[in-house]
Structures are given as structure tokens and as C-alpha cells.
C-alpha positions in Angstrom: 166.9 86.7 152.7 170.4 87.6 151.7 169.4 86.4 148.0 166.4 89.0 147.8 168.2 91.8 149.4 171.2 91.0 146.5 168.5 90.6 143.8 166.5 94.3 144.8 170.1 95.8 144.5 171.0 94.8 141.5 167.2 94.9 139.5 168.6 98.9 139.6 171.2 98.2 137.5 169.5 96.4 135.1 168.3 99.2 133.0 171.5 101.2 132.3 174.0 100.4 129.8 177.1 98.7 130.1 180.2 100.1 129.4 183.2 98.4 129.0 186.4 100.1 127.4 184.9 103.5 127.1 181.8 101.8 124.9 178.3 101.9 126.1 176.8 98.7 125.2 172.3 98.5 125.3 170.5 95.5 126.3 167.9 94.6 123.3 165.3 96.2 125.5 167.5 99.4 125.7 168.2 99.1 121.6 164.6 98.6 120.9 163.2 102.1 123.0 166.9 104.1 121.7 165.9 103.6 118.2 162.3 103.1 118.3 162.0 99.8 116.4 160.4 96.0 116.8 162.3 93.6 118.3 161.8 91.3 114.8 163.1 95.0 113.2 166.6 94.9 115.1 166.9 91.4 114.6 166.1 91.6 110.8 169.0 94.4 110.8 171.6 92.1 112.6 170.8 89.3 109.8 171.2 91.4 106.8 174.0 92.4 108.5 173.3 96.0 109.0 173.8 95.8 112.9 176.2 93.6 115.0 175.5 92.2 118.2 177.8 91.3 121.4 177.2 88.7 124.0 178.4 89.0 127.4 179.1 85.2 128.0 179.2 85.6 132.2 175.3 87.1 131.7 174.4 84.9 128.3 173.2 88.5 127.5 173.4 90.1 124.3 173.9 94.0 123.8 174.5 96.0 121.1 177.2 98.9 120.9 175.9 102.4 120.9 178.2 103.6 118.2 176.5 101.5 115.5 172.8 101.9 117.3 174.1 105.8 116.6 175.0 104.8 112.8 171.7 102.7 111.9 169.8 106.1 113.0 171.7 108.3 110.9 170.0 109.7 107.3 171.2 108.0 104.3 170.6 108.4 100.9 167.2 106.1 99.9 168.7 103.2 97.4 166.6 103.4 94.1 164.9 100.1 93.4 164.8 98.5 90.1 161.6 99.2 88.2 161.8 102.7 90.3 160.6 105.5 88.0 161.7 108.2 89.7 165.3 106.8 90.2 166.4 108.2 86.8 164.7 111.7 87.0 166.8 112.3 90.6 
């Protein structure tokens, strides 16, 4: 009984960040609604090395800090491809 009541309290608290040190840290379920992507997207961007991830080891969780979720959603200017006519005419 005591381990329900303790699990029911605590499912609450899994949908909100974490913040540790004045960082807000998402879950990959939080990531993935924040910026709108697949889950094979934001892992795609952690192995080209575009996003990092952190584990909290207590949990075996992994999270992602909200400053570079903020900084993978910002504009930047498109790369030109090779073979890209339009790259020299810009």
C-alpha cells in the first residue's frame, strides 16, 4: 500500500523538468514535444553531434539541457550543398 501511494505521488512529477544549478533539464519525451521532432530525429542530432545529452545516473535517465534544445531551434543560415545551383547566385 505504502508503495502505490509513493508511486501516485511521484507519477506527478514525472512530466516536469528537472532543474539542477539553475538549468532546466527535459526528459526525451519532454525534448521530443519542445521541439517537435522524432525520437530517431533527436537522436540523429546527438550523433552528429549537434545536441548533447546528460544522464542522471540515480534515475539511469537521460535529459537534455534546455539551453541547447533552445539553440537547435534557433534559424540558421541553410549550408549550400555541393552541386547546389543556387549556392553561387545567393
Amino acid at each position: 500500500m505504502l508503495y502505490d501511494f509513493v508511486k501516485y505521488c511521484t507519477k506527478e512529477f514525472e512530466g516536469m523538468p528537472l532543474e539542477i544549478d539553475n538549468e532546466t533539464y527535459y526528459s526525451v519525451n519532454e525534448a521530443l514535444a519542445y521541439l517537435g521532432i522524432a525520437r530517431d530525429t533527436l537522436y540523429r542530432r546527438v550523433k552528429e553531434g549537434r545536441l548533447k545529452k546528460y544522464t542522471q545516473r540515480a534515475k539511469n535517465r537521460v535529459y537534455f539541457r534546455l539551453a541547447d534544445l533552445n539553440a537547435l531551434r534557433e534559424l540558421h543560415p541553410a549550408e549550400p550543398h555541393e552541386g547546389d545551383q543556387n549556392a553561387s547566385n545567393s
